[in-house]
C-alpha positions in Angstrom: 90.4 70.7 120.0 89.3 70.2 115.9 88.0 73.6 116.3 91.1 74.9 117.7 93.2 73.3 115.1 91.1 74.4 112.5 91.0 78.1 113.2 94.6 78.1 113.6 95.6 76.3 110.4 92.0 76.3 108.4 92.8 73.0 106.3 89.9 70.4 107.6 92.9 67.7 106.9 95.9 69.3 108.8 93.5 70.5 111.5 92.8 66.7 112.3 96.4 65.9 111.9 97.1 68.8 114.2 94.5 66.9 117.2 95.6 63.1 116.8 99.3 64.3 117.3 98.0 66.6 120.3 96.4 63.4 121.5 99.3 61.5 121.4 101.5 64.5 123.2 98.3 64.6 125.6 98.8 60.5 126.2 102.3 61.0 126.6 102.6 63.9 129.1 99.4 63.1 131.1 101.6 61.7 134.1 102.7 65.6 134.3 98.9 66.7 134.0 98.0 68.3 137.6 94.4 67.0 138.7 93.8 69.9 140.4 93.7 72.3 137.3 91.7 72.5 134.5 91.8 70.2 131.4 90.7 72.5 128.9 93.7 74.9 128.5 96.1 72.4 129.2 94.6 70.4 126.6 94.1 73.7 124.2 98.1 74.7 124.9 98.9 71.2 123.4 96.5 71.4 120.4 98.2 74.8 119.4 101.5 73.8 119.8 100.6 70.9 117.5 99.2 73.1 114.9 101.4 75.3 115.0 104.4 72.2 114.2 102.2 71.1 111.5 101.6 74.3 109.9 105.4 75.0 110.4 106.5 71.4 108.6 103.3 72.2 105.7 105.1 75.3 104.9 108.7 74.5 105.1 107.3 71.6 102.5 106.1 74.0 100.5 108.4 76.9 100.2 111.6 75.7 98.0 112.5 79.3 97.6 116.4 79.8 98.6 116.6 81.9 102.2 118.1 85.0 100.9 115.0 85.6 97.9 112.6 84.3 100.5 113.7 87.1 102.4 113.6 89.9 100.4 110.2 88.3 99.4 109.3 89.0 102.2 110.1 92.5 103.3 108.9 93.7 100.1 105.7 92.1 101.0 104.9 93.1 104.5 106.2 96.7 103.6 108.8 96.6 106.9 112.0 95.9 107.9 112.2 92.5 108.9 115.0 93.3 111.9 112.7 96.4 113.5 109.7 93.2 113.3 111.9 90.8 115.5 113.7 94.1 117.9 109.8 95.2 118.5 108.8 91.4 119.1 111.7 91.1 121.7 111.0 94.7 123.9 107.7 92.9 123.8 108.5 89.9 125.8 110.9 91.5 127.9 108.3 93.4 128.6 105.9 90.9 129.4 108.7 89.2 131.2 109.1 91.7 133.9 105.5 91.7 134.4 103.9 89.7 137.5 103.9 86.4 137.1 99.7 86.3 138.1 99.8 89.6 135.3 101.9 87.8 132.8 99.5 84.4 132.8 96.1 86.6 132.4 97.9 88.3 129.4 99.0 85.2 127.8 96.1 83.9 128.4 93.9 86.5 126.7 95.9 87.3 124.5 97.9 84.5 123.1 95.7 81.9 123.8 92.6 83.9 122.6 90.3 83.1 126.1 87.4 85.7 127.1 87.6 86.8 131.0 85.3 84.3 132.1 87.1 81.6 130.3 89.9 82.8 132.5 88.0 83.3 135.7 87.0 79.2 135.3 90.4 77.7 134.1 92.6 80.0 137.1 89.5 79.3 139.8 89.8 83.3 140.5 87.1 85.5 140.7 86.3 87.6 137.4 86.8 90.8 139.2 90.4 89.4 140.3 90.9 88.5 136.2 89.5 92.2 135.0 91.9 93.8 137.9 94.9 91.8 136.7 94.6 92.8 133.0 94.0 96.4 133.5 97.2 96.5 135.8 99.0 94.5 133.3 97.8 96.4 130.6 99.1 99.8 132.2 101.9 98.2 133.1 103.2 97.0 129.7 102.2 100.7 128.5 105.0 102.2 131.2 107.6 99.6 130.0 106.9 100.0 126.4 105.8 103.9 126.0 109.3 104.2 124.5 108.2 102.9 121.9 105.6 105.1 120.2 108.6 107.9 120.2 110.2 106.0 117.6 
């Protein structure tokens, strides 16, 4: 989980601020915890949403810059247009949306949550065959439902 927390946020301090509050979500919500799957992304989704709070509080801290200049800041920066970032970020999850739900999890799983296809194979008990089949139909999938966007 340190690890996790670390490569996500990569400040030895906010990394091991990041575990003990997943710890304490983990304590919390382990009634909810289902025996029959596997700890170790259940335990890894809780890790990164912790990091991910801590790195959001650490930079709201941080940043006293008024909305409108951080803004600008910002597209000047990155080079694009902030709107076109969040309209391509939601065809994206409606695309992933209409997606299998069996698709959907292998793709989240490999690609949000950064797992090989064997890590996959052992935390969904499916065969690594099943996980590679999944993905590549997924894959071609999201392709159909997005191709209109390379015409733009």
């Amino acid at each position: 989980m340190f690890t996790t927390a670390l490569a996500l946020l990569g400040d030895r301090e906010l990394a091991a601020e990041a575990v003990q509050q997943a710890f304490v979500q983990a304590w919390r919500g382990a009634g909810a915890f289902d025996p029959g799957r596997e700890l170790k992304p259940w335990l890894y989704a809780i890790v990164r949403r912790a990091a991910i709070d801590v790195h959001r509080r650490e930079h709201r801290a941080a940043s006293h810059v008024p909305l409108d200049e951080a803004w600008e800041e910002d597209t000047r920066a990155c080079g694009a247009d902030p709107l076109e970032d969040v309209w391509y970020a939601w065809q994206v999850r409606k695309a992933l949306a209409a997606l299998h739900p069996d698709e959907r999890l292998v793709v989240e799983l490999a690609y949000f949550q950064g797992y090989s296809q064997s890590e996959i194979s052992a935390a969904l008990r499916i065969a690594l065959g099943t996980v590679k089949s999944r993905t590549a139909r997924a894959q071609r999938r999201l392709a159909g439902l997005l191709s209109h966007l390379r015409t733009q």
